[in-house]
C-alpha positions in Angstrom: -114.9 51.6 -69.8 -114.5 48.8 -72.4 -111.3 47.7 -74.0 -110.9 47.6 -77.5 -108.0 44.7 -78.4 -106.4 43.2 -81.4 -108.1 40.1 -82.4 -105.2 38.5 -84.1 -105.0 34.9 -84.5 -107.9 33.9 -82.6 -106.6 35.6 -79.6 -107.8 39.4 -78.0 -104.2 41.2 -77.6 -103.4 44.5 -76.3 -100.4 46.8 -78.1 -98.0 49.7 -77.1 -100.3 52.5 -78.6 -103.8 53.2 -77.3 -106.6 56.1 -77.2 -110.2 56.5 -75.8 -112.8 57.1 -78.1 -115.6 59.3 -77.1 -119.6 59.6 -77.1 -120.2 61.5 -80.3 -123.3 63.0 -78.2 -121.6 64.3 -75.2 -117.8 63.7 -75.3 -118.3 61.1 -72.8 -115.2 58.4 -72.6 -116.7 54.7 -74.4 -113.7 52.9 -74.7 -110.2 52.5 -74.6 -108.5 51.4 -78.2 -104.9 49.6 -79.0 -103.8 50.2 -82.1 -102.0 48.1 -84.1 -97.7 48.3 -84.3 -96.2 47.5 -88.5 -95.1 44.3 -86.3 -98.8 43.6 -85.2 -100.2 44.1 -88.8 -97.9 42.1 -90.4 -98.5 39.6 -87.5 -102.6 39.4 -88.7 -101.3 39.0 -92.2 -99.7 35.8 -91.6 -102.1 34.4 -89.2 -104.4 35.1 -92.3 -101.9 33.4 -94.5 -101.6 29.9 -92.5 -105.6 30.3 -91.8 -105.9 29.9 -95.3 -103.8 26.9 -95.7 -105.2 24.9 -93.1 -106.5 21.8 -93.3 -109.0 22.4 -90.7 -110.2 25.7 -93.1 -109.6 24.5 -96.5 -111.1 21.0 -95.8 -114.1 22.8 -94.5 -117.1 22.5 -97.1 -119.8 24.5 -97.3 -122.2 23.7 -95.3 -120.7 23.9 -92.5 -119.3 27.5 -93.0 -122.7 28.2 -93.9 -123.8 26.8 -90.3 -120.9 29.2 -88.9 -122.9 31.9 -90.6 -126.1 30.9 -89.2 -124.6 30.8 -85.5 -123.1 34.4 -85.9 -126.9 35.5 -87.1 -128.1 34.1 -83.6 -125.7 35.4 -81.6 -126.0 39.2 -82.9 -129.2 38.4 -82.1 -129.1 37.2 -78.7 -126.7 40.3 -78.1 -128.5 43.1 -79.9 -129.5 45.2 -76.6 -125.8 44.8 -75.8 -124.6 45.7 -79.0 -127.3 48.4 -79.7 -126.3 50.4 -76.2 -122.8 49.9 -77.5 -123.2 51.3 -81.0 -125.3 54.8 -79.6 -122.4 55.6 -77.6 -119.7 54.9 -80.2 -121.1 56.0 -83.1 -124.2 58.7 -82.1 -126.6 56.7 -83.7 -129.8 57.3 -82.9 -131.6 54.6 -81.4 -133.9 53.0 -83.9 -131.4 53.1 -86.4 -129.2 51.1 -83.9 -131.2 48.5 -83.8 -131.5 48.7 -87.4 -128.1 48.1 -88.2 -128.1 44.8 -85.5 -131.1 43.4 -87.3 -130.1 43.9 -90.8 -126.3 42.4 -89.9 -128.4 39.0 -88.2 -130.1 39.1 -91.6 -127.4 39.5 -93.6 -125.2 36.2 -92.0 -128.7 34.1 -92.2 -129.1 35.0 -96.0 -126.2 34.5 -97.3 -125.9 31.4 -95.9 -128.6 30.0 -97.5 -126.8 31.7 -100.3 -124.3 29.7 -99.9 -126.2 26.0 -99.6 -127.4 26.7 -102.9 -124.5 28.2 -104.6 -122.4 25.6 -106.8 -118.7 25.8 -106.6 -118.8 23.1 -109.5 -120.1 23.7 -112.6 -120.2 21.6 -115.8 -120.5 24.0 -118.6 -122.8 21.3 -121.2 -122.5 24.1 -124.5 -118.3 23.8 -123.9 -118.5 20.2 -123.7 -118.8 17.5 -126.2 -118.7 13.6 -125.8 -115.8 12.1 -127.0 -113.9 15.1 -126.6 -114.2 16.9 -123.5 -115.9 18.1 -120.8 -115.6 21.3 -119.1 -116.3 22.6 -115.9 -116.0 26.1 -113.8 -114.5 25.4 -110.3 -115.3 28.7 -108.1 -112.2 28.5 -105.5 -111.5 31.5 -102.4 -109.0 34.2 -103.4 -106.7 34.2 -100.5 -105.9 36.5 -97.9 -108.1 39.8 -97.6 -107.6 43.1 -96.6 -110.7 44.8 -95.6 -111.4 48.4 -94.6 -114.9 49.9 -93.5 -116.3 53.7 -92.9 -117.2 54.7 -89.8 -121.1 55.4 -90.2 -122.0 51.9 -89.9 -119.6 49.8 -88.2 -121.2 46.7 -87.2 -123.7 46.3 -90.8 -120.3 47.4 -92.8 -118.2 44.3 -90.9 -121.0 41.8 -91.7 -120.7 42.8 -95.3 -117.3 42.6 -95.4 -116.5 39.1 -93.1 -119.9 37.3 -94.2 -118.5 36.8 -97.8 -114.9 36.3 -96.9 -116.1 32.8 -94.7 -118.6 32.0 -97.5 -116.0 32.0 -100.1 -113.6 30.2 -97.7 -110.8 33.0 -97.7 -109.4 34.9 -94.5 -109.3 38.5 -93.5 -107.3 41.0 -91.8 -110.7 43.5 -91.3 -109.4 47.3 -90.2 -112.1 48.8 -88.9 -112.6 52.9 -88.1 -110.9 54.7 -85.1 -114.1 56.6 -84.8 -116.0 53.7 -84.0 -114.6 50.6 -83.4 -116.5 48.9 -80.6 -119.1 46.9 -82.4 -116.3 45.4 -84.9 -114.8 44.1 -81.9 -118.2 42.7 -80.6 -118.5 40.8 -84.1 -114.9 39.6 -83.1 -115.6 38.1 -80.4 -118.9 36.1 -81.6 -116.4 35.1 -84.9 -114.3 33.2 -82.1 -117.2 32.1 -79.8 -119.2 30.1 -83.0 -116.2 28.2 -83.5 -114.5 29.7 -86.9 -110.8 29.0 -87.2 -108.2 30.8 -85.3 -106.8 33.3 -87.9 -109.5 33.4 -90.2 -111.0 36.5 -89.5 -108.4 38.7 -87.9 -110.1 42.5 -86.5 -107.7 45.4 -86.1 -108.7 49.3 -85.7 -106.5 52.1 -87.0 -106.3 55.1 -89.2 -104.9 56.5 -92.6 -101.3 54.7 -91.5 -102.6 51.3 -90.2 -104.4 50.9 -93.4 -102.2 52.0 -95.9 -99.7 49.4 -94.4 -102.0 46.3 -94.5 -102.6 47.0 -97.7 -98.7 47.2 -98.9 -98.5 43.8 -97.5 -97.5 41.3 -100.2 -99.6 38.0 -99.3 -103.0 40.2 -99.4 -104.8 38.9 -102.7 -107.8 41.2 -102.0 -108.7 44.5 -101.3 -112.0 45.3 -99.9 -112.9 48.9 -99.3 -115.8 51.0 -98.7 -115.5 54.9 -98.1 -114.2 58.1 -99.7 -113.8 58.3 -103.9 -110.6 59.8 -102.7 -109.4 57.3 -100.7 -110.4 54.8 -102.9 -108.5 56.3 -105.9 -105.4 55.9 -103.7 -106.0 52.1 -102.9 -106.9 51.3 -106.4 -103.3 52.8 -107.6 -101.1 50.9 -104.9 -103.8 47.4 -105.8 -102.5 47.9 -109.4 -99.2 47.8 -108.8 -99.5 44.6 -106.7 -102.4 43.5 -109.2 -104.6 42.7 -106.2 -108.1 42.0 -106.8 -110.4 44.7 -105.2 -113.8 46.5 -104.5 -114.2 49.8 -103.9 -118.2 51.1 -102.3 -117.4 54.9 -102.3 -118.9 57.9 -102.4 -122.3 58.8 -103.6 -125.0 62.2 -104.6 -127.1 60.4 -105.1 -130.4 62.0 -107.2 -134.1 62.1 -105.9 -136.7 62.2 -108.3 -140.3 63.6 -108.1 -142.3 63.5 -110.8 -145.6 65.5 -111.0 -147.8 62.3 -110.7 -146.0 61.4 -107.4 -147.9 60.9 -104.0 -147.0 63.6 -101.9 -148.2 62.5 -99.0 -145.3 59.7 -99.2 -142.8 61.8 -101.4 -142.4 64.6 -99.0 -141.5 61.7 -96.1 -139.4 60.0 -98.6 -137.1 63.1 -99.4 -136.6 63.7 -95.8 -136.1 60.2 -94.8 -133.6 59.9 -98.1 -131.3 62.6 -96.6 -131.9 62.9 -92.9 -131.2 59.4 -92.1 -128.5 58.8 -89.8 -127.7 62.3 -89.9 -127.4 62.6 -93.3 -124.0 60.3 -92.7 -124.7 57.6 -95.4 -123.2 56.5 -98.7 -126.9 55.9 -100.7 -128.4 59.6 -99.2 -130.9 60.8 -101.6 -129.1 64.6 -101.3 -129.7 66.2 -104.8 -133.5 66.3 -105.0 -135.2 67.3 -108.2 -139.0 68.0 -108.0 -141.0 68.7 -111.4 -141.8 72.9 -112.2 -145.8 71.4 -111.7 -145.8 70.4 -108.4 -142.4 72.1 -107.1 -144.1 74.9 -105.3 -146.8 73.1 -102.9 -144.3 70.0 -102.3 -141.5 72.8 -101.6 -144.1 74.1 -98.9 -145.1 70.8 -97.8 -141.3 70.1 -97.4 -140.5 73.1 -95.1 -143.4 72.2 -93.1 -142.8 68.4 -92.5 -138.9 69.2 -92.0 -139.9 71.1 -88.5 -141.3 67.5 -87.1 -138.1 65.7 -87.1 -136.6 65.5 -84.2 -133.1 66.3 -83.5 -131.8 64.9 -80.0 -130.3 62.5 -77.6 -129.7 59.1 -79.8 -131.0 58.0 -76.7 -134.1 58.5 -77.0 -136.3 56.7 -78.6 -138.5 59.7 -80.2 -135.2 61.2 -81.6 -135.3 60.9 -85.4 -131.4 61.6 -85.8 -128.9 62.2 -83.4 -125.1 63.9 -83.7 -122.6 63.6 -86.2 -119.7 61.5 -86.2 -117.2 64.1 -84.2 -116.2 67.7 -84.9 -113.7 67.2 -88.0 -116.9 66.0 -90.0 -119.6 68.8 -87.7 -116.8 71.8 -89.0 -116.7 70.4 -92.7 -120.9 70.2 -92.8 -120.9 73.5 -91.6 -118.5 74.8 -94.2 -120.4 73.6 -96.8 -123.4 75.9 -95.3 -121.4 78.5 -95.5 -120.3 78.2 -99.1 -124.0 77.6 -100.5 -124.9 80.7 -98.6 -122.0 82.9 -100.7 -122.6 81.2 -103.6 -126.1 82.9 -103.6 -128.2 79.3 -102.6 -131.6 79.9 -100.8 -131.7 78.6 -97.4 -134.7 77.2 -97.0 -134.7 75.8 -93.2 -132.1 74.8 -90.6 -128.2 75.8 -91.5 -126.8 76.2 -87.8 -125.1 73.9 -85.6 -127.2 73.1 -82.4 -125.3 74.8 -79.5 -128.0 74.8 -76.6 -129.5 72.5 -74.0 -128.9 68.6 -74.0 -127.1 68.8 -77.1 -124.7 71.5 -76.5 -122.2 68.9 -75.6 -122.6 67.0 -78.7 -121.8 67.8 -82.5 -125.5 68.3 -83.8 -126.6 70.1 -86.9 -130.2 70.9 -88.1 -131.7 69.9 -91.1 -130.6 72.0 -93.6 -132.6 72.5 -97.2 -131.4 75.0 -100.0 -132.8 75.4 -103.0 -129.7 75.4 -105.4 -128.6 74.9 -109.5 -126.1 72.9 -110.9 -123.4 75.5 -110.2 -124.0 75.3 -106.5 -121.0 73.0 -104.9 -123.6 71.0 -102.9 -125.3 70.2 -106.2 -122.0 68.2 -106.7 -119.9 67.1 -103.6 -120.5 64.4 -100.9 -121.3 66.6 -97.8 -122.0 63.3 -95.6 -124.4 65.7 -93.2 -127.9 66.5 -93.0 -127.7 68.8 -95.9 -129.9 68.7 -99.1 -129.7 70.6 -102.7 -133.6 70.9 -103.9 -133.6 72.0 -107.8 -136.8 72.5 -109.9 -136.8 70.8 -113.0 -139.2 71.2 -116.3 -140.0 67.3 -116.5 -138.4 64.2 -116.2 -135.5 64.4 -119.4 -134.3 67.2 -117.5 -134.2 65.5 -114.1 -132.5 62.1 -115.9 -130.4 64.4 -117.5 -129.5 66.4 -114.2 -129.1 63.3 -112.0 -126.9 61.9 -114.3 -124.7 65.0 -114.6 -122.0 63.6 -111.5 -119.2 62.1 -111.4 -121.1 59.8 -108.6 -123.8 57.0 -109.4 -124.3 54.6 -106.2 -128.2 54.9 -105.5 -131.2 57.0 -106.4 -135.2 57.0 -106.3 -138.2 58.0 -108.9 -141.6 58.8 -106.8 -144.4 58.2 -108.9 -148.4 56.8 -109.1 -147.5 55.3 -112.5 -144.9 52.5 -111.9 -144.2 51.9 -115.4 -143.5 55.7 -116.0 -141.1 55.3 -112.8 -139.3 52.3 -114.3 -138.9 53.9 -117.3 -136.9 56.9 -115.7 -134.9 54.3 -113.3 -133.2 52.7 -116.2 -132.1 55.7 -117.4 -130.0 56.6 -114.2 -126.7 55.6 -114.1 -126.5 54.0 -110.8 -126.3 50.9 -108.7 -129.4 50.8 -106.8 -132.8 52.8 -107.5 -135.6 52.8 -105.5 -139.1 53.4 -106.6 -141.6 55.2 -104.4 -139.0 53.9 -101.3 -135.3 54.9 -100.2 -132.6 53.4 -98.6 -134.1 49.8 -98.1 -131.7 47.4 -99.1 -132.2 43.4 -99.7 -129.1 41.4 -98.4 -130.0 38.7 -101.4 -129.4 41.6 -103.9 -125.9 43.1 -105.1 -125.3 46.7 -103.8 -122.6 49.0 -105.4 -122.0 52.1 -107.6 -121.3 53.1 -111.2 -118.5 55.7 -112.3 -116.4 56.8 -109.1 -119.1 55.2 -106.4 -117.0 51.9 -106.7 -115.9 49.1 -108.6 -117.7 45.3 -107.5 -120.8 45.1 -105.5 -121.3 43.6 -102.1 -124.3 41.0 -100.9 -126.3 38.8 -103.5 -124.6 36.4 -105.5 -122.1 39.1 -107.1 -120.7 39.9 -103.6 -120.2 36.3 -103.0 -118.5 36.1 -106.3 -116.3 39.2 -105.7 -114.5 36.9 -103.2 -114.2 33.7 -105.8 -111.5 33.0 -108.7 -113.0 30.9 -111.5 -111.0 28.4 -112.6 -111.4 26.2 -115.9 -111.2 22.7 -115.8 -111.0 20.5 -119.2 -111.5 16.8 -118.9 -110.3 15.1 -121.9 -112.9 12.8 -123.5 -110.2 11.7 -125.9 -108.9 8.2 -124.7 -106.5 7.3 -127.8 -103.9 9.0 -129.2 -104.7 9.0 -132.6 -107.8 10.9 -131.6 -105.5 14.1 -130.7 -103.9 15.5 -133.8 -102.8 18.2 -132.3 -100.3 17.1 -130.8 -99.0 16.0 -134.1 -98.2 20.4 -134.6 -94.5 19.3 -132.9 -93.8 15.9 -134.6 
């Protein structure tokens, strides 16, 4: 069984407190996990705080953090089948998706570094200036100390996202990641120490609602990074305002599907499946409010029901299995009463609804794909169910659908199918969201910003914006004046 240690400082410690998470699929024992003392968190906090100081960090320029990123790319890579046998056990995802999340964290450390090459920390702003008086620049300098906190539904790409910027902007960390699934965080740790970053720079801890409220109450964090609940994140905004820490917030989403009557169908119907079945339905950007024009709603509902029955529920495992459990039975019991209140509430259940009790899977928390036909007064029409659960509502044409999509308090992702690309584009800038995807869900570009409008977050993370998130801007004026006759104002106290 593996151990699960503090990385504090540069150095893998053990604590007081400890528990064993398990196998998601089978209750199985994966690995023992210390978590962290007050006296072990405050502990990363300063290690963060002299990191930061450094000579050997703050001297560091650019390029060679971005060759630090470029090393931890090659070794998630030359550890993927390591990491990916890890992350099915800890997490219950399903194979393919496993080696997903490795591949898109390599990509994510490669890009930004050649992100960061390019991006200029100096900048001479030429319409401020003016010869003979002055010239002015933006410096882009690191915000400090962080304190970062991820989910638990994608524990290694949510890490990359959160660590990549914090060495690109030349800041430190104090990264909590999920008791549910903490290995892969801890994998990432140990590849942060092997490519040579700093001691301190990237400190990795693992915890719950108490670890993380106290690194965050810590007075030397600058920066608080968070991605997870809208209620969480209401909480962490209120105690970063009283400390006026800078802060990101990726939270939750219900995120809108759009079909319009011109759509392929052929690709649409896999679309809406793939939109809310991915990952068992446990991710932040699921497509789980679908809205299907009146024109074409009754042969792509039948198409729907029919292509639902070929996904395959199972061991994560196994390489045919298109998702596997969810997280543990907290989240399997709160999917399941979300059924149960569509089904009083009068929505049509039109496939799936039951927890999977028999055969390989009887140890595990597995759900089947689950599609009601619901209205807006249906509570899954408006509340993150973070399970393989999706609300399908016929609408009359696509003002309706903008107009229904829109009606949430959420606005993180969403998609338009359509033949006519201009009559999609037209619709996806009318969604008040982050991301939209166009005949396409869930693919993301680790060169472009991803975050959410209204109470899906504040900030976005990757592309040039996430770098930034991580950056003060400082202005620097260079007088141009060089007597003192040429500065009359200074004549306003004399």
């Amino acid at each position: 069984m593996k151990e699960i240690k503090l990385f504090i400082d540069g150095e893998f410690r053990t604590s007081d407190k400890s528990f064993v998470s398990e196998n998601p699929a089978n209750g199985e024992a994966v690995a023992k996990v210390y978590i962290p003392s007050e006296k072990d968190i405050d502990l990363a906090v300063d290690s963060a705080e002299k990191a930061f100081y450094s000579k050997e960090w703050r001297g560091m320029d650019a390029l060679k953090r971005a060759e630090l990123l470029e090393k931890i790319s090659d070794k998630l890579k030359e550890r993927r089948n390591e990491i990916v046998d890890l992350e099915v056990a800890d997490s219950g995802s399903a194979l393919r998706k496993a080696k997903a999340d490795v591949a898109n964290a390599a990509s994510y450390f490669k890009v930004l570094a050649g992100q960061l090459r390019k991006f200029a920390f100096e900048v001479k702003d030429e319409s401020a200036s003016r010869p003979g008086f002055s010239a002015n620049y933006k410096i882009y300098e690191p915000v400090g100390v962080c304190a970062q906190i991820i989910p638990w539904n994608f524990p290694l790409v949510m890490a990359a996202w959160k660590i990549g910027p914090v060495i690109a902007a030349g800041c430190t960390t104090v990264l909590k990641s999920a008791q549910e699934t903490p290995v892969t965080a801890s994998i990432l740790a140990e590849i942060i120490r092997d490519v040579g970053v700093p001691a301190g720079v990237v400190n990795i801890i693992t915890g719950g609602a108490h670890e993380g409220q106290y690194l965050l109450k810590n007075s030397k964090v600058r920066k608080v990074a968070f991605t997870g609940s809208t209620e969480v994140g209401r909480k962490i905004m209120e105690g970063a305002g009283r400390n006026l820490q800078r802060l990101s917030l990726e939270l939750g989403g219900k995120s809108a599907n759009i079909v319009l009557d011109d759509a392929d169908l052929s690709i649409a119907v896999d679309g809406a499946l793939y939109a809310f079945l991915y990952h068992s339905g446990q991710a932040c950007d699921s497509g789980t409010r679908l809205f299907v024009e009146e024109k074409i709603y009754p042969s792509f509902k039948d198409a729907l029901v029919k292509r639902i029955a070929d996904v395959k529920v199972g061991l994560p495992t196994d390489p045919g299995t298109g998702y596997g459990p969810v997280v543990n039975k907290k989240q399997a019991d709160r999917i399941l009463a979300y059924i149960e209140t569509t089904k009083k509430e009068g929505g049509k259940l039109l496939f799936g609804g039951n927890k999977i009790t028999t055969g390989e899977m009887a140890k595990g928390h597995y759900i089947e794909p689950t599609l009601f036909e619901v209205t807006p007064d249906h509570t899954i029409f408006n509340e993150e169910i973070f399970g393989p659960v999706l609300a399908i509502t016929p609408v009359k044409n696509e003002d309706e659908a903008i107009r229904l999509a829109n009606k949430s308090i959420y606005g993180l992702a969403g998609a338009v199918w359509s033949k006519n690309a201009e009559r999609a584009k037209n619709v996806a800038k009318l969604l008040e969201t982050g991301t939209v995807w166009i005949n396409e869900y869930h693919l993301l570009n680790p060169g472009m910003p991803f975050g959410g409008y209204k109470q899906s977050g504040l900030g976005r993370e990757m592309g040039e914006e996430g770098l930034k998130a991580y950056l003060e801007v400082k202005h620097l004026w260079v007088s141009d004046c060089d007597a003192r006759d040429k500065k009359p104002w200074f004549d306003a106290i004399f």
